[in-house]
C-alpha positions in Angstrom: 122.7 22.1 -8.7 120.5 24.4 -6.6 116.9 24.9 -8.0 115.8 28.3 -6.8 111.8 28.6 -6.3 110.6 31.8 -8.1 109.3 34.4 -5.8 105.5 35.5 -6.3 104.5 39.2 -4.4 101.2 37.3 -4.5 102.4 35.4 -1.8 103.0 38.2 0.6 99.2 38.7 2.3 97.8 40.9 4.0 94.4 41.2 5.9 92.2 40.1 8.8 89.8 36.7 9.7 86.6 35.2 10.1 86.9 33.0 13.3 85.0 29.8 13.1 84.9 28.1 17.1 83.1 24.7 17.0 81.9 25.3 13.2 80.2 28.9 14.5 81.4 32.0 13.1 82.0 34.1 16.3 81.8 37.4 14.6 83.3 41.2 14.6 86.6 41.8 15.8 88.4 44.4 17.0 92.1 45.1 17.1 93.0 41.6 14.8 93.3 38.1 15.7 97.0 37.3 17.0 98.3 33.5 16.3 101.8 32.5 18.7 103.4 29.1 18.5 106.0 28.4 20.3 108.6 25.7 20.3 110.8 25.0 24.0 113.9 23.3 23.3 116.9 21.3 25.4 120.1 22.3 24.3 122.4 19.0 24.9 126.0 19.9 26.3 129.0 18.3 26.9 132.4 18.6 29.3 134.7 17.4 25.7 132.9 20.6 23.8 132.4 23.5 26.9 129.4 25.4 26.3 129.4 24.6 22.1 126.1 23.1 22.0 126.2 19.0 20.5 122.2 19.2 19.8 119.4 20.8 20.3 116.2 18.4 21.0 112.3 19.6 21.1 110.6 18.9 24.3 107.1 20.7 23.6 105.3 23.2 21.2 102.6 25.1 21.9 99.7 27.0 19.9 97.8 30.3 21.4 95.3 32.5 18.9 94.4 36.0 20.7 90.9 37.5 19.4 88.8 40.3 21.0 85.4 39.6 19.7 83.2 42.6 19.4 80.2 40.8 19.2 79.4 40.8 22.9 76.2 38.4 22.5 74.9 36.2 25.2 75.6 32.9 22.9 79.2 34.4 22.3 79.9 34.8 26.2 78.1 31.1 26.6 80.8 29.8 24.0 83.9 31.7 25.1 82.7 30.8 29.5 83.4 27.3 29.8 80.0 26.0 32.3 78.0 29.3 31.1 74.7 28.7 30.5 71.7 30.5 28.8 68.5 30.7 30.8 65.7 31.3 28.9 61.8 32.1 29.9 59.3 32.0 27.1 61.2 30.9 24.4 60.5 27.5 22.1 63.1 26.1 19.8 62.1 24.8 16.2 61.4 20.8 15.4 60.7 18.8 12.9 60.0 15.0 12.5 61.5 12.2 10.7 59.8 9.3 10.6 61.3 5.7 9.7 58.5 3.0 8.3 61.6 0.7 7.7 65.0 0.2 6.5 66.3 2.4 4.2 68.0 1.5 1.3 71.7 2.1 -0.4 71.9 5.7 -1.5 69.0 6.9 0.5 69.2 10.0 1.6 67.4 12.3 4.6 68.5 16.6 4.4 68.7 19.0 6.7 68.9 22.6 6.2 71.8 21.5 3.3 73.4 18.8 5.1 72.9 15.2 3.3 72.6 12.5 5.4 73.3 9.7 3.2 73.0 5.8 3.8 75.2 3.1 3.3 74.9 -0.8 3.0 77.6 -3.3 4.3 79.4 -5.0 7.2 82.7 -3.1 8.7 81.9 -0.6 5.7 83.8 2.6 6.6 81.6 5.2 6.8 82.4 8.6 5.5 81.4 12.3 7.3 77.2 12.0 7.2 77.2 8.7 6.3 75.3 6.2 8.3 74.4 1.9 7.4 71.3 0.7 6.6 69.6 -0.8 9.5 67.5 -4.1 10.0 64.0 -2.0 11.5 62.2 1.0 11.1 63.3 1.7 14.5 67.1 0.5 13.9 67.6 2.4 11.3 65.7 5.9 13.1 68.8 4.8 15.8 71.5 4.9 13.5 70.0 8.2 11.9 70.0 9.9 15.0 73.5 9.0 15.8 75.3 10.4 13.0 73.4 13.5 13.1 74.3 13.9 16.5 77.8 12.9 16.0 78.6 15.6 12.7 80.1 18.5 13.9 78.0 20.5 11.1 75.3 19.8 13.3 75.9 21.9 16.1 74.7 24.5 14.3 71.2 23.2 13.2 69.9 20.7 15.6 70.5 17.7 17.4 68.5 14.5 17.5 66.4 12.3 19.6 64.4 8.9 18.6 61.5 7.0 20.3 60.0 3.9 18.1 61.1 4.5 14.3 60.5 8.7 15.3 63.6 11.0 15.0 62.7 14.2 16.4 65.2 17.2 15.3 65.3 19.8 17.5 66.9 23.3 16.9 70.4 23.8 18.8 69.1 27.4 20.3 65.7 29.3 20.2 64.6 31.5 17.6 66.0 35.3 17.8 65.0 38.6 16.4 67.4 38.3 13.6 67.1 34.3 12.8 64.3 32.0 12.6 65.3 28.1 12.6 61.5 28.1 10.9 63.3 28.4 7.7 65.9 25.0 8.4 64.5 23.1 5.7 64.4 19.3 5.4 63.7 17.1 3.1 64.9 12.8 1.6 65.0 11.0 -1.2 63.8 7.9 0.9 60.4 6.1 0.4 61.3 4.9 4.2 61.0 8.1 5.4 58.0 10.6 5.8 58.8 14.0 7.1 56.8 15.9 9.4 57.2 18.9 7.4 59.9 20.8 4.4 61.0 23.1 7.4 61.3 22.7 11.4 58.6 24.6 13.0 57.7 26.1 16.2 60.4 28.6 16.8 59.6 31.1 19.2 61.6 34.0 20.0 62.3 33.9 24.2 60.9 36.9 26.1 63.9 36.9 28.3 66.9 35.3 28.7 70.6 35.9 30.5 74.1 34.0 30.7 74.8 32.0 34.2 78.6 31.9 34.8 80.0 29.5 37.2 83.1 29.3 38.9 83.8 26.1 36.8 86.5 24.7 39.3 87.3 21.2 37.8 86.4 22.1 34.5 88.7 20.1 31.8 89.5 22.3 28.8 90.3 19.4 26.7 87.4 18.0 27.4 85.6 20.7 26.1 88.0 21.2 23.2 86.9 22.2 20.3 88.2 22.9 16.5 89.4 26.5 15.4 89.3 28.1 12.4 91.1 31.2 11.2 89.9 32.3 7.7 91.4 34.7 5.5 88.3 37.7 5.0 89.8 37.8 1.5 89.6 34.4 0.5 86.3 32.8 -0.9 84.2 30.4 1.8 85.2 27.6 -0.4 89.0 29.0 -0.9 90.6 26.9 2.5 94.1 27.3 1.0 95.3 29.6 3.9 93.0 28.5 6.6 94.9 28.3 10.1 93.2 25.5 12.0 93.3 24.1 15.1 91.5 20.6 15.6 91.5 20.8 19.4 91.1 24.3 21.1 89.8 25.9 24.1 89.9 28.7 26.1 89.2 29.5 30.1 87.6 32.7 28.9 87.8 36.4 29.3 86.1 39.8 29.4 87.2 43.7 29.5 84.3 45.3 29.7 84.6 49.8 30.0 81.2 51.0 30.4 82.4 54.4 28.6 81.7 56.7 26.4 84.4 55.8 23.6 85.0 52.3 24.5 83.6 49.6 23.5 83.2 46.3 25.9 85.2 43.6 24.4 85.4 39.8 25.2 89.4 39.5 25.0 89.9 35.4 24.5 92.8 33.4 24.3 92.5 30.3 22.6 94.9 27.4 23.5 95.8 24.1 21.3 96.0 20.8 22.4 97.5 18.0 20.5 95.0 15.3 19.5 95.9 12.2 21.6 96.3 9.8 19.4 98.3 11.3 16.6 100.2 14.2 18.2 98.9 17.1 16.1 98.6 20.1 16.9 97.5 22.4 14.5 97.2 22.7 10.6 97.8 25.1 7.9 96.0 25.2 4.3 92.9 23.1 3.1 92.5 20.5 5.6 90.6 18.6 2.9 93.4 17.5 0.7 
């Protein structure tokens, strides 16, 4: 016997995205976000059954999200220009200090700006997202901090990481701006091994100038430079992921349409592209990548 699903009008949706490029919300849009895939197929014929088709067999599937971003910002043109660069004169980007005078121990912990960075004891342990093993030296275990801060995608938003004997030095990602401060990133641990320099970074000076260099980026590999994409219902909650469109690996050669007029606003028109992850094939996701 068939069983029939019962319909739900509360499945028929309506309404536009945030767009989330390498973990950073890229902002405003303006004329909606456009998602293609498309599937290329051989159709398999034979002499015995003239132009009947026996099969049909997938050869390739492809993934494109359209978006013109509003926002028009020099860190939006630097993310959408694969080899663009910002050039700065004046600026000074927020730091703070982590210190290691040894080993930490199970449990410990070391945050930054909300992100827990939590260690682990054991040999071959697998090691979750911001979880790092407890090292042998103060300046082992500074090492192995500063690798998985480095390595968490969360990250690339805050600051990155650098170590010199048992010293972790965090760095803010970008200078300060006239509507952000990376003064306020807070840090803080539950570790007696640890002594902070500070319960924020510091330092962050606004530049006095700054503008976008755009090369010809000849050479330039898009998958190597690949990063995940997120479509987010506007509707739905941050913590709602239930209809999130998502793309692990995607890039995009970049794009501008600028009209210096009076009724038209200058637009960066991007087209994202997906590339299947090498090792398991896949291509893109739907719903709460989490489960």
């Amino acid at each position: 016997m068939r069983k029939d699903t019962v319909s739900n009008t509360n499945n028929v949706k309506l309404g536009i995205c945030k767009i989330f490029f390498g973990g950073v919300d890229l902002g405003y849009t303006q004329g909606g976000v456009d998602v293609e895939v498309k599937t290329d197929t051989h159709i398999v014929n034979v002499d015995q059954f003239g132009k009947s088709p026996i099969n049909e067999i997938i050869m390739g599937r492809t993934v494109t999200v359209k978006t013109p971003l509003a926002e028009t910002t020099l860190d939006n043109l630097v993310r959408i220009m694969p080899g663009a660069v910002i050039v700065t004169a004046g600026g000074v980007k927020a730091s703070g200090a982590v210190t290691f005078t040894g080993p930490c121990i199970a449990n410990d912990t070391v945050t930054l700006n909300g992100i827990v960075y939590t260690a682990m004891v054991g040999t071959g342990v697998t090691l979750n997202a911001n979880e790092f093993i407890v090292g042998v030296t103060a300046s082992d275990q500074a090492a192995k901090f500063a690798a998985v801060v480095n390595a968490d995608e969360n990250s690339d938003q805050t600051a990155s990481a650098t170590v010199a004997s048992g010293i972790v030095t965090l760095t803010a990602v970008n200078y300060d701006s006239p509507f952000f401060s990376f003064n306020t990133y807070t840090l803080a641990k539950s570790s007696t091994a640890v002594t902070l320099s500070g319960t924020t970074l510091t330092g962050g000076a606004n530049p006095t100038k700054e503008y976008v260099q755009v090369p010809t980026a000849i050479g330039t590999s898009l998958l190597g430079i690949a990063q995940k994409l997120v479509l987010h219902p506007q509707n739905n909650a941050d913590t709602n992921l239930d209809d999130d469109f998502i793309i692990p690996l995607a890039a995009t050669a970049g794009g501008l349409q600028f009209a210096y007029q009076l009724e038209k606003e200058r637009i960066y028109n991007v087209t994202f592209t997906g590339y299947p992850d090498p090792n398991t094939g896949m291509l893109f996701q739907v719903g709460d990548a989490t489960a």
